[in-house]
N, C-alpha and C positions, 0 to 999 in steps of 0.2 A: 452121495455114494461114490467111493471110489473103484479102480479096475478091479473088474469081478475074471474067477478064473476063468482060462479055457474047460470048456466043455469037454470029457472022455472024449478019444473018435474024432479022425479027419469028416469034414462033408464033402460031397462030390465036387459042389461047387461056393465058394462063398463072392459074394454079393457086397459092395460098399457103396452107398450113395453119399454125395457130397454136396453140402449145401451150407449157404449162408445168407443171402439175399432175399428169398424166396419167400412170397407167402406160405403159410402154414396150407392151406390148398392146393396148390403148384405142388410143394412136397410130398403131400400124403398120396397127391395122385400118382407120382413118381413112385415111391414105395410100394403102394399097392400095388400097383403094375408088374414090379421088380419082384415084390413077392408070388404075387400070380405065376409069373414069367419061369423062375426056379424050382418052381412045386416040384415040376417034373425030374429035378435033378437030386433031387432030397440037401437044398442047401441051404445054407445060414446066411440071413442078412446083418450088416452092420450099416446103419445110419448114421453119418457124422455132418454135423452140424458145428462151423467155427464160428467163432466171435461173434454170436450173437444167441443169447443166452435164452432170451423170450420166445424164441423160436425155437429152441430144442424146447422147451418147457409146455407151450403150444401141443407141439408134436408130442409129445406124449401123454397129454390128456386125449388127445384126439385116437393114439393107436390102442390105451388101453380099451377105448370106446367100440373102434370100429376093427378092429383086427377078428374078426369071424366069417363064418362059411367053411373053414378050410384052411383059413390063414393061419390059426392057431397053429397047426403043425408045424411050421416053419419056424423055428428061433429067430427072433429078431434083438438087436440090443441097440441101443440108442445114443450116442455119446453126445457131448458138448465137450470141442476142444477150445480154450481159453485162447490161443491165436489167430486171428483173423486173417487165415491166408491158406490156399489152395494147395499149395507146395508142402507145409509145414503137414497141413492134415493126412496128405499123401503118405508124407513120413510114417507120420504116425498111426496110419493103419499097418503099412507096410513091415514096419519094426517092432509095432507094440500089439497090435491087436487083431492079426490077420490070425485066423483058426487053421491054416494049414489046409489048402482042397488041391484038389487035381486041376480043377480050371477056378479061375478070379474074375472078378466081371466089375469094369468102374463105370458108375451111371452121375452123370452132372443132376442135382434136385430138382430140375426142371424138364427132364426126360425121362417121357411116358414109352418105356420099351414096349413095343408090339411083343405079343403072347410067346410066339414060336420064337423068338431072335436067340435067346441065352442058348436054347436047345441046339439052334442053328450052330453058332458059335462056339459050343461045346465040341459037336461032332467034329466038326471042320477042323479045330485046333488036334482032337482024336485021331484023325487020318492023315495032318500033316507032320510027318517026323522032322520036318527042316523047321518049322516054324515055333516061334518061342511066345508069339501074338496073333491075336486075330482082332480084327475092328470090323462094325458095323458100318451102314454106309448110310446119310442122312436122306431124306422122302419130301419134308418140308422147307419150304423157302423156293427164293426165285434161282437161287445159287446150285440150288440141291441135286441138279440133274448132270450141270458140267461139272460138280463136287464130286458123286458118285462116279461117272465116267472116266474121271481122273487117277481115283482110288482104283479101279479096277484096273486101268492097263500100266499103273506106276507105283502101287503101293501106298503105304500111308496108316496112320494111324489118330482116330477120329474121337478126341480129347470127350465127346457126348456117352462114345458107349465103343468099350471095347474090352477085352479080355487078356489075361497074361499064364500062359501055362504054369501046374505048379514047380517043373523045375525053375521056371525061369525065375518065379520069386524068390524060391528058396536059395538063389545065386546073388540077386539083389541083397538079398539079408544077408548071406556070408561075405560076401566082399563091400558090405556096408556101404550101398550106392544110396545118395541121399538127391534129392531135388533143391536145391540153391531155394531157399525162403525169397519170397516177394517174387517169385517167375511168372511172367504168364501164359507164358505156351508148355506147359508142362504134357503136353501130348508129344509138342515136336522135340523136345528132348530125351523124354523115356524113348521116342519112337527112332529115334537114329542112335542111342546106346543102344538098345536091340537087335538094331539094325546090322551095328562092330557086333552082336554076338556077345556085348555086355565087357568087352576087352580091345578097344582100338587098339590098344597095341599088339595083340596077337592075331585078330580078327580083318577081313577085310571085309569093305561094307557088301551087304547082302539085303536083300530087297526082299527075298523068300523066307528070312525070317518073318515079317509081317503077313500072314493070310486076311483075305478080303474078301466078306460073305454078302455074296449081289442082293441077300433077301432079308436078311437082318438088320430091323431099322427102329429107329424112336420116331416118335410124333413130341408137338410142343408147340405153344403159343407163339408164332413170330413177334415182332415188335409191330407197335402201328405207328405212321407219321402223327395219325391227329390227337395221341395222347403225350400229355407233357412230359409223364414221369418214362417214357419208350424213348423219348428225343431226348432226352438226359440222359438214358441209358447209351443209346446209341453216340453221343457225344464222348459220355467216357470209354465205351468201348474204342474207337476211334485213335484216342490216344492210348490207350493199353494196346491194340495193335500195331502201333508205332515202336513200340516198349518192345512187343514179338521181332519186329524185325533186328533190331540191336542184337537182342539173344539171340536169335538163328545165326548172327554171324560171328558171335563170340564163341557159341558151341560148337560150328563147322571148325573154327581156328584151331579150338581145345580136342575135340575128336580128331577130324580128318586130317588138319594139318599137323600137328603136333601129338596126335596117338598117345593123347594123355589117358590113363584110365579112367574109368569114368567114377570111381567114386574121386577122384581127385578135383571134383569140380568144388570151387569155392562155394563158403556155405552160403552166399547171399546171391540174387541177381545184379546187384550193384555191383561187388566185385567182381564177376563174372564179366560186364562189359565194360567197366571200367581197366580191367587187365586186357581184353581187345584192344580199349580204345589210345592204351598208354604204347601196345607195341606195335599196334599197325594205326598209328594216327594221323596216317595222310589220308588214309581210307574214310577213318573217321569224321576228320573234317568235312572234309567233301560231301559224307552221306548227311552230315547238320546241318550245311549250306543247304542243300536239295530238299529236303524234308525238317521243316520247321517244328514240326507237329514232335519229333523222333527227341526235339530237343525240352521242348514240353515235356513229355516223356518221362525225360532221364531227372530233369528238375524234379519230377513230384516223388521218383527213385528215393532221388536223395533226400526228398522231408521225409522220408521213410525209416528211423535209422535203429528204430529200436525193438528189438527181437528177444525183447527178456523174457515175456512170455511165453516163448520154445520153452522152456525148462517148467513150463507147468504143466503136471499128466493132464491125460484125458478121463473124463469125469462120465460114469453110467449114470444116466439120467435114468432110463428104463431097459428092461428088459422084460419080452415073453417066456413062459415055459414050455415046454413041450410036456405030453402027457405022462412020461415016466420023472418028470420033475416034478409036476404038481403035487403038492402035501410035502414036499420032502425039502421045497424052497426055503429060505428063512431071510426075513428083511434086512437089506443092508446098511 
């Protein structure tokens, strides 16, 4: 099945979960939650699921199965995008298949948002007229407590769960601001383009664009030492962390120092810190010397090089109806 239209009618709030790694349980529990979560706002979910095919396929035997009680009310639609990568699906909700709401809400497929959080975050972005985002603030981990205490008295935007008002999309999609393919901190970069107001060059950075709700939070499995496939996880995280620090200082260079716009960012993250690292290369060196791992890193960057599949749409795997659709559907 290929893209099915927009539905008549904005919803209040629409909903995208994003996943690839994830058991088919991790995810449904993520979704159900997220659907639970929006009921209250009368909004539409999109589930995207990248490069991994058996997992959108999974998931949608499983929602035609269990999507009842209440759930049916909710439009849900299901996508599998043929690129394997976090950035690229960003895009592609953002430009191809976002239904147009008042508030937008990003959940990672392993993040069980508590009940009241969407509702939280809704209001809050409602009452703040300076702000263009709101993020939720994390409850689990040993991290969780100086994470949140941090977010509150400096801002920040928390790549698990957080929200983007609808002017503020509808600016990303006119001035065609894209997320650089293969990034991995794709929080900390929407979150300091927000930040400039979405125009470093006219804007000066602002912290009060980002709102931060003390009470809005996800729950999710930590990793454990004594399982194998968690300390593999955590190894690769490790060096994809390594990868974050490079971007942060590419994109500080391209924003703050240089007040470049922000859809001007290169379309990859390799060129993104490869043009750091070519005009400020004393910096560079030195941060490769210090941190070995940054240089691991940037090697597996570069076995990275082939982005053909950006240019293949996103595919409705499934979709719900709502009850004035029923009988009136017809198979795609």
């Amino acid at each position: 099945m290929n893209c099915a239209c927009r539905a008549e009618g904005s919803p209040t709030a629409a909903v995208s979960v994003f996943s690839s790694r994830e058991d088919v349980d991790t995810l449904m529990a993520s979704v159900t939650a997220a659907i639970d979560a929006v009921q209250a706002l009368a909004g539409e979910v999109d589930v995207l699921v990248n490069g991994n095919r058996a997992l959108a396929d999974a998931c949608a035997v499983r929602m035609a199965g269990s999507l009842r009680g209440g759930r049916e009310a909710t439009h849900v639609r299901l996508w599998f995008i043929p690129l394997g990568d976090k950035a690229h699906t960003w895009n592609t909700y953002v430009h191809q298949l976002w239904p147009s709401a008042a508030t937008s809400f990003f959940i990672d497929g392993y993040a069980v948002v508590e009940p009241s959080s969407l509702s939280l975050m809704h209001k809050l972005l409602a009452a703040s007229s300076e702000a263009l985002a709101a993020s939720a603030v994390p409850s689990v981990g040993a991290s969780a407590p100086r994470l949140k205490a941090e977010m509150l008295s400096r801002g920040g935007l928390h790549g698990n769960l957080y929200a983007l008002r609808g002017q503020a999309m509808e600016r990303i999609r006119e001035r065609g601001f894209r997320l650089p393919l293969g990034l991995y901190r794709t929080d900390a970069v929407l979150g300091a383009a927000i930040c400039f107001g979405l125009d470093p060059a006219n804007h000066g950075w602002n912290r009060q664009r980002i709102t931060v709700h003390p009470e809005a939070t996800w729950r999710f499995e930590p990793l454990h030492w004594w399982r194998p496939s968690d300390l593999l996880s955590h190894a690769r995280r490790s060096v994809r962390q390594e990868q974050g620090v490079l971007e942060n200082l590419a994109v500080r260079r391209h924003f703050d120092e240089r007040r470049l716009p922000c859809e001007s960012l290169p379309r990859s993250a390799l060129e993104l810190i490869d043009d750091w690292m070519v005009t400020d290369s004393a910096k560079a060196a030195a941060l490769m010397r210090r941190r070995p791992l940054a240089r691991v890193a940037l090697n597996q960057l570069r076995r990275r090089g082939d982005w053909s599949l950006a240019s293949a749409p996103p595919v409705l795997v499934w979709r719900s109806h709502s009850q004035a659709e029923k009988g009136l559907a017809t198979e795609e």
